[in-house]
C-alpha positions as CSV (number, residue, x, y, z in Angstrom):
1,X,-33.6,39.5,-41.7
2,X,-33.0,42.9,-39.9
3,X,-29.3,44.3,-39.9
4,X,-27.4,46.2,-37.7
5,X,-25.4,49.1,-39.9
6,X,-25.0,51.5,-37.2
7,X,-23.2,49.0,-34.2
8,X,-23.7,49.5,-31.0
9,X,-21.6,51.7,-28.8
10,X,-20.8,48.9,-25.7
11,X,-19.3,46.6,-27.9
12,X,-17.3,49.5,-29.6
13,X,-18.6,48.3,-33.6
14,X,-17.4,50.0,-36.3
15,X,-17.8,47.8,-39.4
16,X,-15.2,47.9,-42.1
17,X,-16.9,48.4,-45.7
18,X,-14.1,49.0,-47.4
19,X,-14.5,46.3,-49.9
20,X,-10.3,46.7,-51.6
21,X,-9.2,46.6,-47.8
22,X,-11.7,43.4,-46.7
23,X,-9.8,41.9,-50.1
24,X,-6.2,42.7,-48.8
25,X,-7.2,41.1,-45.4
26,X,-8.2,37.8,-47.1
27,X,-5.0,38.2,-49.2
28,X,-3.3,37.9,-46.1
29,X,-5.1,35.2,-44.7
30,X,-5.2,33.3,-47.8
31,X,-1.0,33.1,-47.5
32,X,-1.1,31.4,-44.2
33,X,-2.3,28.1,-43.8
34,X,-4.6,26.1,-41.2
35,X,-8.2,26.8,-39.7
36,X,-9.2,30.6,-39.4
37,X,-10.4,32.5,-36.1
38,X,-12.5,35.5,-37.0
39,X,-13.0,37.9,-33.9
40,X,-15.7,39.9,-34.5
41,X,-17.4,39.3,-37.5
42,X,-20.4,41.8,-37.3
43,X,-22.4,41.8,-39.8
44,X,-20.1,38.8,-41.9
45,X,-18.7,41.0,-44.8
46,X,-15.3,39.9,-44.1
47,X,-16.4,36.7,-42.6
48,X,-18.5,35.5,-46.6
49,X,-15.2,36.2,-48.2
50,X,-13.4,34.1,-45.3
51,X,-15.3,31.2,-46.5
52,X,-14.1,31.1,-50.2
53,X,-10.7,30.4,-49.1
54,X,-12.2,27.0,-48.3
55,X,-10.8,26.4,-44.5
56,X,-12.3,25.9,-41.7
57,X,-13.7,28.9,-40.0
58,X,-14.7,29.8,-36.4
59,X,-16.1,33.4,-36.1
60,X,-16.8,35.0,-32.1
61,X,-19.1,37.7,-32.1
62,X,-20.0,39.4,-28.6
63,X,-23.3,40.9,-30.0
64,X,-26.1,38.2,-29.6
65,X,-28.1,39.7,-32.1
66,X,-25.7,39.5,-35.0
67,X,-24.3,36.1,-33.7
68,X,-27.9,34.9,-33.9
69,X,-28.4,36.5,-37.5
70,X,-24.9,35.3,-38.9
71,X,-26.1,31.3,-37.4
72,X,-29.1,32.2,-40.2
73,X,-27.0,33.8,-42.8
74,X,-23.7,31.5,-43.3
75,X,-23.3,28.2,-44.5
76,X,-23.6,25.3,-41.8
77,X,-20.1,24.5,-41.8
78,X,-19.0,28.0,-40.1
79,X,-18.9,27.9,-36.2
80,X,-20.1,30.7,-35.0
81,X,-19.9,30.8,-31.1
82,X,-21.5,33.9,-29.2
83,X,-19.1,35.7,-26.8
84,X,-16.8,37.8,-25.3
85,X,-13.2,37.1,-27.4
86,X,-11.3,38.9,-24.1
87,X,-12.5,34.8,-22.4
88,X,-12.4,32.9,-25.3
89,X,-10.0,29.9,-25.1
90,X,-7.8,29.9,-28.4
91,X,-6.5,26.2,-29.4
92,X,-3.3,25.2,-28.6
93,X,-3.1,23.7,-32.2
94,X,-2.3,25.7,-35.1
95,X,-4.7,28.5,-36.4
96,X,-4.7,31.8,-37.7
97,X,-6.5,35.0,-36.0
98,X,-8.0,37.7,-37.8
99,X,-10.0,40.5,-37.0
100,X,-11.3,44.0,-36.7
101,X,-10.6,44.8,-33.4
102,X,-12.8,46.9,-31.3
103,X,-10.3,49.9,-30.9
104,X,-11.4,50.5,-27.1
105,X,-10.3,47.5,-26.6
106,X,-7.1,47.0,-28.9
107,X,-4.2,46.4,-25.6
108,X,-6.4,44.0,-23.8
109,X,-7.4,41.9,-26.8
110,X,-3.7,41.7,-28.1
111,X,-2.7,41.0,-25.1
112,X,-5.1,38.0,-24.7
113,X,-3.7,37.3,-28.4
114,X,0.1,37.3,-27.3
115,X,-0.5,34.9,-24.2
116,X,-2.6,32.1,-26.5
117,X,-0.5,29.0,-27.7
118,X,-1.1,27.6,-31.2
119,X,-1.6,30.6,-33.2
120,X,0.7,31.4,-36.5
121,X,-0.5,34.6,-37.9
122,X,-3.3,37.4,-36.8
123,X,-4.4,39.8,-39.2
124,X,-5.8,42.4,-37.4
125,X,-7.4,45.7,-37.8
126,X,-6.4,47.9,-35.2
127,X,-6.6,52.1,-34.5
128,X,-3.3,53.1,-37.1
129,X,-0.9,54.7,-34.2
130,X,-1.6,51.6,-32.2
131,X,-0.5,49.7,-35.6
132,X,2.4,51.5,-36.4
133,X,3.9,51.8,-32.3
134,X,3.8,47.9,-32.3
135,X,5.3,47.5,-36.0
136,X,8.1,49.8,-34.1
137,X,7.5,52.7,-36.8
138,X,8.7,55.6,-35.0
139,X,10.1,53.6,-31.7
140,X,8.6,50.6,-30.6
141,X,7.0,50.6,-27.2
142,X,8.1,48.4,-24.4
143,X,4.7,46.0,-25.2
144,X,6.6,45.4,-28.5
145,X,10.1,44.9,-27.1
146,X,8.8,42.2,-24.9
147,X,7.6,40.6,-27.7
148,X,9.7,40.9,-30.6
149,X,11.7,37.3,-29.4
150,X,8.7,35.6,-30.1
151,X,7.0,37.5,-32.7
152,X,7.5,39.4,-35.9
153,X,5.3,42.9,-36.2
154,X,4.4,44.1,-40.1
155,X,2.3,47.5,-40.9
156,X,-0.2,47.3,-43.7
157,X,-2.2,50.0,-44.9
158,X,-3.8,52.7,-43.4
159,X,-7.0,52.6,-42.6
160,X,-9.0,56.1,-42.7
161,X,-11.7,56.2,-40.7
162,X,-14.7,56.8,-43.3
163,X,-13.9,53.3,-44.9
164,X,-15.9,52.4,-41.5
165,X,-19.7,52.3,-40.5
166,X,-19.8,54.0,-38.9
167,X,-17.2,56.5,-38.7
168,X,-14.2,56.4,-35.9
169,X,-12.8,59.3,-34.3
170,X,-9.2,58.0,-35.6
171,X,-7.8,56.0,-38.6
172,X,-7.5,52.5,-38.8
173,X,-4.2,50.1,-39.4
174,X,-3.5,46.9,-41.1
175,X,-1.2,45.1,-38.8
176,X,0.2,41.4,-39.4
177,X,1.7,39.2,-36.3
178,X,3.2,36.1,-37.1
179,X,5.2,33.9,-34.9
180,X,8.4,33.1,-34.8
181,X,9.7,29.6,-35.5
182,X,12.9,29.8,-33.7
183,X,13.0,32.7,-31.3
184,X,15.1,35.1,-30.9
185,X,15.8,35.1,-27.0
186,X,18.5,33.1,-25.5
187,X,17.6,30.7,-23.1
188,X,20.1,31.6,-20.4
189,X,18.3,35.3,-20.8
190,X,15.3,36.4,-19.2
191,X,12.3,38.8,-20.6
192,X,13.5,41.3,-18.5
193,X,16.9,41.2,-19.6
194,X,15.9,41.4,-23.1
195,X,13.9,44.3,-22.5
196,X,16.9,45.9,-21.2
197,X,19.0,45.0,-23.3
198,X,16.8,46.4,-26.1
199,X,16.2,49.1,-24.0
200,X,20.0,49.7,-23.8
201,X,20.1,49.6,-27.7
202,X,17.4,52.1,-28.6
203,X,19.1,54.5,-26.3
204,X,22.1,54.8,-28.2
205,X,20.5,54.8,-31.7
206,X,21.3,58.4,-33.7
């Protein structure tokens, strides 16, 4: 069965080989509960040491080629559906995302990830700036403030780019979303209050 070390440059693969960081992803994972979302599997390192935790597993890969070879590779009870995770249809019933995200396009898939029902956590490898902006190391941006009623933010490790295959331009970033059980917004206050509320705030931090 032919492999595909050296992704393709459309879909924007770099594959994580980093065997100690796959292992603190699963770690992750393995403290949530519920069925498991993989987006982007590849070439199904992550994805073989998804399956040990025992849970159901649904892995989206836009490359035909690998989604075809991982249909081969994993055991039957794996879905593995083949395309696009920017118009993929999450559940509405509880799940858990995780992923290493294509880093061209990190905004538009967290945004698709922000607007889905159902989800509690996502585990997600993203470029380590974009990480660390949406934990709010440094200053959060306003894509964080508008989300922090509903959603907690927590940086993991960094990343560095050769623990990919192949190698990024930038380092990588652990980040961990989980959603809030009771959220923090009022609900005589608008988004757009919130934001300017916290807005408001940030401005007259030291």
């Amino acid at each position: 069965m032919p492999t595909y070390r050296h992704g393709r440059h459309e879909h924007g693969q770099n594959f994580l080989h980093d065997q100690t960081i796959q292992q603190t992803i699963v770690a992750r994972v393995q403290a949530t509960s519920g069925p498991i979302i993989e987006i982007g599997p590849g070439e199904g390192a992550l994805t073989r040491r998804l399956t040990c935790l025992e849970r159901p597993l649904t892995v989206v890969e836009i490359d035909h080629r690998l989604a075809g070879s991982l249909k081969q590779q994993l055991h039957p009870g794996v879905e593995v559906v083949h395309g696009d995770f920017l118009h993929h249809r999450l559940p509405g019933t509880a799940h858990v995302l995780v992923g290493n995200l294509p880093f061209h396009q990190t905004t538009a898939m967290l945004r698709h990830i922000l607007h889905a029902p159902g989800w509690t956590h996502a585990v997600l490898v993203v470029q380590w700036e974009v990480a660390r902006r949406r934990a709010g190391v440094g200053g959060a941006t306003l894509m964080t403030a508008q989300w922090l009623p509903w959603f907690t933010f927590e940086l993991g490790p960094r990343i560095p780019a050769r623990a990919f295959t192949p190698s990024p331009s930038v380092d990588g970033g652990l980040l961990t979303i989980a959603r809030r059980e009771a959220p923090l917004l009022p609900k005589h206050l608008s988004t757009q209050q919130w934001i300017n509320l916290y807005q408001s705030s940030a401005a007259t931090r030291p």
